[in-house]
C-alpha positions in Angstrom: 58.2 283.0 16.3 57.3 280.9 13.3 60.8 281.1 11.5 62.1 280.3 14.6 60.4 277.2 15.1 60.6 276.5 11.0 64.9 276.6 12.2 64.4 274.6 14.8 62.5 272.3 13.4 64.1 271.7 9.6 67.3 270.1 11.1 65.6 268.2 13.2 63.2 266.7 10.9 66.5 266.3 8.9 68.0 264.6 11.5 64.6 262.2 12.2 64.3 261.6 8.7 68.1 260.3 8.4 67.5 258.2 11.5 64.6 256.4 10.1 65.9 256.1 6.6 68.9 254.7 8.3 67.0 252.1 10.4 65.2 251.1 7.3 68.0 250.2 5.3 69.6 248.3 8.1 66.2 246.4 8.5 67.0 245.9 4.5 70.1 244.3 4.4 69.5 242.1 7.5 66.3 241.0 5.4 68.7 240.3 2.3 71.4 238.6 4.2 68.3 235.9 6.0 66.9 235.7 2.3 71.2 235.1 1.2 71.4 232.8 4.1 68.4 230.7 3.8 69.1 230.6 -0.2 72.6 229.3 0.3 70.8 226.1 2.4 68.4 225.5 -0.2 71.5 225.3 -2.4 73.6 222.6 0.2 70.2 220.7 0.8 69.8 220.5 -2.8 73.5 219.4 -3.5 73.5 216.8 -0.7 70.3 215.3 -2.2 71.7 215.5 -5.7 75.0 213.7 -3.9 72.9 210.7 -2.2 70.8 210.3 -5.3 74.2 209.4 -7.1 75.4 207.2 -4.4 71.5 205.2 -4.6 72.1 204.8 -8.3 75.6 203.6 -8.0 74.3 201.1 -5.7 71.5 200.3 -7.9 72.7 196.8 -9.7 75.0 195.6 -6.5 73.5 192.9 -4.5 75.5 194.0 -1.1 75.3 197.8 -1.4 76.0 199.8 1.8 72.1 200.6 2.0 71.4 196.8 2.0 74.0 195.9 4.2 72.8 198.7 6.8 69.2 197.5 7.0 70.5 193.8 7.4 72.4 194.6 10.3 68.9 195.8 12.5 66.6 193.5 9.9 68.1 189.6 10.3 68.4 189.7 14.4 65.0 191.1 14.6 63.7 189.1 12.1 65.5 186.0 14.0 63.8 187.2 17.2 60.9 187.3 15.8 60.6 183.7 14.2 61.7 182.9 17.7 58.5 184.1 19.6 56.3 182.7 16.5 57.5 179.7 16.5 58.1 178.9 20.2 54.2 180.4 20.7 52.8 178.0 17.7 54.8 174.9 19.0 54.7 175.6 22.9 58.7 175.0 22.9 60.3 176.3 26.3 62.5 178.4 25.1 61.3 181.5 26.7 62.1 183.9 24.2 62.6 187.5 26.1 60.5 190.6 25.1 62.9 192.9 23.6 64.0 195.7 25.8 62.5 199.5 26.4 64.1 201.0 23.4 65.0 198.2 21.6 61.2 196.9 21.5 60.4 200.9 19.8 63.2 200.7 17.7 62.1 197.3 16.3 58.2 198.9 15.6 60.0 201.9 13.5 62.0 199.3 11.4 59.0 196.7 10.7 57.0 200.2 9.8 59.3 201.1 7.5 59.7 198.0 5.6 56.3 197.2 5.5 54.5 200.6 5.5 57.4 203.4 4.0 58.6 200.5 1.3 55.4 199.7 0.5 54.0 203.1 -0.6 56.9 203.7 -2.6 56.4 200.9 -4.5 52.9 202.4 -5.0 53.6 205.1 -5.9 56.4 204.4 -8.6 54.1 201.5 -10.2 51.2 204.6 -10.4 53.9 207.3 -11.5 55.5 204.7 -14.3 54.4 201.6 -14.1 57.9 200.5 -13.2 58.8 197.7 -10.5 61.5 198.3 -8.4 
């Protein structure tokens, strides 16, 4: 009864073994393709950095780079708005200078936070790191 059940049992044993050996391999090679695959957008991120850091330093010594010209574009209207409501508050003009619409009014917080706050701790932080102005 015993060498019947050893027979019985030896292939399939075999048969489990190879199932889970197969499984585990598979489990293997999907882990090394993720590991491929989030390797290979390291790489791109790294490359499109590396890509925009040339473009910054290209634009470094002209006075109407593409970066400078973007942020005047949102920067001089709301800045003119802004003088507008200072101005026609300080003086009492009538001018009646409308609030800024829903997401225009948010958008216009982000870019004064930016400038002020984002620009700001930059400049911090590269007169700490060096003592370079920039």
């Amino acid at each position: 009864m015993s060498a019947l059940l050893a027979f019985l049992a030896g292939p399939l044993l075999s048969a489990l073994v190879g199932l889970m050996e197969r499984r585990l391999s598979a489990k293997e090679r999907q882990g090394d393709l993720a590991a491929e695959l989030t390797a290979q957008e390291i790489r791109a991120e790294i490359e499109a950095r590396a890509e925009a850091r040339k473009v910054l330093i290209a634009e470094q010594g002209t006075l109407l780079s593409a970066g400078r010209i973007g942020r005047l574009v949102f920067v001089l209207p709301l800045g003119l708005w802004w003088t507008a409501v200072i101005v026609d508050s300080i003086f009492g003009f009538s001018w009646n200078v409308a609030a800024l619409p829903p997401p225009l009014n948010e958008w216009a917080g982000g870019i004064v936070l930016s400038l002020f706050l984002v620009d700001g701790a930059k400049g911090i932080a590269r007169n700490l790191r060096g003592g370079k102005s920039g």
